[in-house]
N, C-alpha and C positions, 0 to 999 in steps of 0.2 A: 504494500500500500504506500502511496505518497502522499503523505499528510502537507498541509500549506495553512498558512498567515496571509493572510490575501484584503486588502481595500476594496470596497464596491460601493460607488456613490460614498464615498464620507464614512461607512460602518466599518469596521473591521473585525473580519470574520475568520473562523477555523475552516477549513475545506479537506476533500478528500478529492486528490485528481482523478480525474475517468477519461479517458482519450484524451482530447483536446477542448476538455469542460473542466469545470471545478463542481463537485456538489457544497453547497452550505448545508453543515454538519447539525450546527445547530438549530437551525430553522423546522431540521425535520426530529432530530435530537433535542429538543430544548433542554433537559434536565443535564446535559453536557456540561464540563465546567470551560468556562470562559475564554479560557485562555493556555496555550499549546504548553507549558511547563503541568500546569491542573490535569490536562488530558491526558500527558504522560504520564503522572503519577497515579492513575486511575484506569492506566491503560488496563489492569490485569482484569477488571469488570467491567469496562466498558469496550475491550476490542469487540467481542462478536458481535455486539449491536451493530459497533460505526463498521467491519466485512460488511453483514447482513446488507445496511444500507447502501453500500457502496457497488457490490452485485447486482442491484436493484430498481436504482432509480439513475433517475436520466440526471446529466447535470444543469444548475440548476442559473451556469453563468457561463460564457467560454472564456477561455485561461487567457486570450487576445483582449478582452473587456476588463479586465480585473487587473490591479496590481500587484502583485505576489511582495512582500515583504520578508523580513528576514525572519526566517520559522519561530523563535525563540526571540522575543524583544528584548526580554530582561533578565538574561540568565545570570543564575547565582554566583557562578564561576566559568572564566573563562581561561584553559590553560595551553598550553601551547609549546611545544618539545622544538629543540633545536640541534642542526648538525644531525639529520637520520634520514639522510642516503648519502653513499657512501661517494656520489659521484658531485655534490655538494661539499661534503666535506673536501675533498679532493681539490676542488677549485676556487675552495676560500682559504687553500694554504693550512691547513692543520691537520690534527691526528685524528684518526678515530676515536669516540669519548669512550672511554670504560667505564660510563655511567651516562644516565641520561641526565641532559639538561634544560632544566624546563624556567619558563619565566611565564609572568600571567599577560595578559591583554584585558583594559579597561574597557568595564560593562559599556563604556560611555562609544567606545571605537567600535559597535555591532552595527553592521549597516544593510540595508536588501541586496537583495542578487542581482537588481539589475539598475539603482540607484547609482548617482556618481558617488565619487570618489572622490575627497579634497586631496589638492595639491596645499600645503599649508606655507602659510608666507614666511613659517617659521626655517626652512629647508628649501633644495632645489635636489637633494638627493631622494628621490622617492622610489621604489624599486615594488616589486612583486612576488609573490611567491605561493605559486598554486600547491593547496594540499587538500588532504581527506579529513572532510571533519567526522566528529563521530561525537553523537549524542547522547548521554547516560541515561539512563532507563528507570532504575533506582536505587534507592536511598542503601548505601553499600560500605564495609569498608574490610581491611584487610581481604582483601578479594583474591583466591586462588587465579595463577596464569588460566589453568585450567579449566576455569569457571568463568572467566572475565566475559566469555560472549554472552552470557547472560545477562549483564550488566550493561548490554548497549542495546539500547532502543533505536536507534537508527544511523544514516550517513547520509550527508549533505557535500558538496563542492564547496570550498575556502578559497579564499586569497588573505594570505600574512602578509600585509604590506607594512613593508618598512622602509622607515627614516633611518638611514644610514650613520648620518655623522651623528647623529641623536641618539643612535643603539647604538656605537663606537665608544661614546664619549668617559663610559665607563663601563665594568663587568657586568654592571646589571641591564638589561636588556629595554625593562616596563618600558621608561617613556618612550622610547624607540620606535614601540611594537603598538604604542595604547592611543598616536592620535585618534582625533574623530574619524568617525566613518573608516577606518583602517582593519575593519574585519568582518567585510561581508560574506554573507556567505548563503546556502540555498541550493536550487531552486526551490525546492521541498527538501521533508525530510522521507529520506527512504529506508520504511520499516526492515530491519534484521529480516526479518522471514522472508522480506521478498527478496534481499539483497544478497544473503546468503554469504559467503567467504567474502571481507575484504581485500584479500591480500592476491588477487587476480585482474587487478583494472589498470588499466590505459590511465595515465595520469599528463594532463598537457597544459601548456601556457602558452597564449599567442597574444601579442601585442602587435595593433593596425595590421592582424590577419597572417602577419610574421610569426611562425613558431618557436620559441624560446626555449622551455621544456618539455619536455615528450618521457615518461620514462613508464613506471610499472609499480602499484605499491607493494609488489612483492619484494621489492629492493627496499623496504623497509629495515632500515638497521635493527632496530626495537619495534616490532609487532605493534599491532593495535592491541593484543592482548598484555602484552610487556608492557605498556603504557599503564595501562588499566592496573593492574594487579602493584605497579611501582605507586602509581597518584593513590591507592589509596592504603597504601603501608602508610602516608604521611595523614592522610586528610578524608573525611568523610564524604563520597560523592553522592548530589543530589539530581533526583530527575530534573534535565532540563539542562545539565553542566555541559559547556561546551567545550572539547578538545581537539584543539588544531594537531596536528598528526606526523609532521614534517614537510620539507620540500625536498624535490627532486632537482639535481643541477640545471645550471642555466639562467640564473638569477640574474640581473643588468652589474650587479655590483662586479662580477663577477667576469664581464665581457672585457676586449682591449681595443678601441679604450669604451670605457663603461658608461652604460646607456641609461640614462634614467628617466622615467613616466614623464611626458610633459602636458602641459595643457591640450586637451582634446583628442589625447592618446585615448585608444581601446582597448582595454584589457579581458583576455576570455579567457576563464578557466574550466574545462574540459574533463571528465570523468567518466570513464567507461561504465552503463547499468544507472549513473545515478543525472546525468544530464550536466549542463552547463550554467555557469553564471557571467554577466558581463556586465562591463559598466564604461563611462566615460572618466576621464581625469578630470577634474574642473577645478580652476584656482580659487583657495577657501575666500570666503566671503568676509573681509577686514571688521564688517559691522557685527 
């Protein structure tokens, strides 16, 4: 199933994609909760309804009329691993990490899948970097490797955009990683059962229709289950937690000489099974 956050006329709604429609979940569901972090926490009694519904009815908007937003507006956590493919590491000059390293991205930098993207007056180094997000399911901790796919409620397309000299400027990453709008991500979220094995998809990045990255997230250095089972030896994960997953080589930072986002750039990020997200660059707005 592909679950959505979707605008229609001014509402904003939960939806269930069906071809090239959306159904409104609640409209036929009303006792639904609200908003896509509640639905997920509730998924274990309310999946068969919203299947049932979604086999059955016609949809009830097409995905062309509607504005899809970012599945998850206001997640609890947003964390995001660094250095995990190996052809990355390779081309940012360093070792492979003997541990994973992870830094968070500010609730405030969540943005839609097909919303711009600020260029910030703060930088002129703005860069991209396509990854698999992966959505927590529930409320979890100390989570076996072995167990962790149970613990993920679904996968969406990322972009980790970051400010370079701003992630440079010290060992800690956050500001770097946490402007605005600097973590979209979408189209929907695509349920575990339908998605099946993460670790099999075509993973791409093309800017103005130029391919940049192309790799595999089977070349995941640290698993999506490695991730899982690591974040929560430290910290309790809640439905609705968002986890950037890594990047695959190819980042501008990284080019000779090195290319970064500019005003009216295009950026698409590409995932095999789960779709695409894109967006314009646009210079942030001084007011």
């Amino acid at each position: 199933m592909k679950l959505v956050t979707y605008a229609d006329h001014g509402d904003i709604k939960l939806g269930a994609v069906k071809a090239d429609g959306v159904i409104d979940l609640r409209k036929h569901l009303p006792a639904l909760p609200e908003d896509m972090i509640g639905l997920i926490a509730a998924w274990g009694d309310e999946r068969s309804k919203v299947q049932e519904l979604a086999d059955r009815t016609a949809p009830d908007a097409r995905l062309a009329d509607v504005r899809l937003l970012a599945p998850i507006a206001r997640p609890g956590k947003v964390m995001a691993i660094g250095l995990n493919y190996a052809d990355h590491v390779k081309e940012t000059g360093q070792k492979p990490p003997a541990h994973q390293i992870w830094f968070t991205k500010a609730v405030t930098s969540i943005n839609g899948p097909f919303a711009p993207i600020d260029l910030p007056i703060a930088s002129k180094m703005i860069d991209y970097e396509a990854e698999l997000v992966v959505i927590i399911g529930q409320r979890c901790k100390h989570v076996a490797k072995e167990r962790a796919a149970e613990a993920v409620f679904g996968y969406c397309a990322g972009n980790d955009v970051s400010v370079r000299d701003w992630q440079m400027q010290t060992t800690q990453w956050v500001l770097g990683k946490s402007f605005d709008t600097h973590a979209p991500f979408g189209p929907w979220i695509v349920t575990s059962d339908e998605l099946g094995d993460p670790h099999t998809m075509g993973i791409r990045c093309l800017v103005n229709g130029e391919l940049r990255q192309n790799s595999n997230t089977r070349n995941l250095i640290f698993n999506v289950y490695d991730q899982i089972a690591h974040l929560s030896r430290a910290m309790t994960l809640e439905p609705g937690d968002v986890i950037f997953t890594g990047t695959p080589g190819g980042v501008g930072l990284a080019m000779n000489p090195q290319q970064w986002l500019k005003d009216g750039d295009t950026v698409r990020v590409e995932i095999d099974r789960i779709g695409a997200i894109e967006a314009i660059m646009k210079l942030e707005n001084a007011a």
